[in-house]
N, C-alpha and C positions, 0 to 999 in steps of 0.2 A: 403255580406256587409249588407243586410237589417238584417239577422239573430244580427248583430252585434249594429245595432241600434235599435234594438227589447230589446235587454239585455239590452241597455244604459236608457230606456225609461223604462223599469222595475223599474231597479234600482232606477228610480226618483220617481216611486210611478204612473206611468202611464201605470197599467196593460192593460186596456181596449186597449189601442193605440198600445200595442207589442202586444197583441195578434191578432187585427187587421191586424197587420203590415204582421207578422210570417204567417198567412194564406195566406196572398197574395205573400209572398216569397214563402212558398210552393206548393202554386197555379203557379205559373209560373215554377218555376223548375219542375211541374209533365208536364206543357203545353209544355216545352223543352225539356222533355224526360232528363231532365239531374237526377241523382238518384247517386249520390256521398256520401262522406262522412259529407257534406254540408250540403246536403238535411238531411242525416240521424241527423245530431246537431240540424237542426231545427225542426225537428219533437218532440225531445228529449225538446227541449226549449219550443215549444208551450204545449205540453205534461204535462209539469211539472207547466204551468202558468195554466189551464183547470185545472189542479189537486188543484191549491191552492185556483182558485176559485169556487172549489164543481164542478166542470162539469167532473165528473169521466167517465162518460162513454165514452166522448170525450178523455178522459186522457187516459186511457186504450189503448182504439184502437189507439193512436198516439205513447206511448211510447215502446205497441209491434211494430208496424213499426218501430221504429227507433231501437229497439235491432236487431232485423232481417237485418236492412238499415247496422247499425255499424258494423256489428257480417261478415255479408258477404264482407264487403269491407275492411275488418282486421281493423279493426279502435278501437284498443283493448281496449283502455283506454274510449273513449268517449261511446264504447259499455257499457263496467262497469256502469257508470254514468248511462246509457240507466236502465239496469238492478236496479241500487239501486233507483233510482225513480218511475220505477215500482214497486218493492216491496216498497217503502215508499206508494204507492196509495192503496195498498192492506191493506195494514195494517190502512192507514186512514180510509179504508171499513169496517177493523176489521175483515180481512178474513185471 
């Protein structure tokens, strides 16, 4: 659910507060051991907000977890996603 009010507070123009938000969702889900398909969206979500705001290196290491999180819990489609937002970071690198 917080993943999903993370998105909603984006879309208003209030990065700072979803990504706020998304580490504290991801922060509890790693504190419950829970490592679902869930967890792997929001990694993908904070990932790509880190990426839009220059923090690459944060973006990197959050959107290989989540291809790795998506890729193993067959979650084909949001894996893809996982995958073209890493290559979209790379290519912001100009690499």
């Amino acid at each position: 659910v917080l993943h999903l009010l993370a998105s909603v507070e984006n879309r208003l123009g209030l990065a700072a507060s979803a990504i706020t938000r998304l580490q504290r969702a991801i922060a509890l889900q790693e504190l419950l051991g829970h490592h679902s398909g869930v967890h792997g969206t929001q990694q993908l979500l904070l990932g790509a907000l880190l990426r839009d705001q220059g923090r690459y290196d944060e973006a990197l290491t959050l959107l290989h977890a989540a291809v790795s999180q998506l890729t193993e819990g067959s979650t084909i489609d949001f894996a893809a996603g996982a995958r073209l937002a890493l290559m979209q970071t790379w290519l912001d690198l100009g690499q």
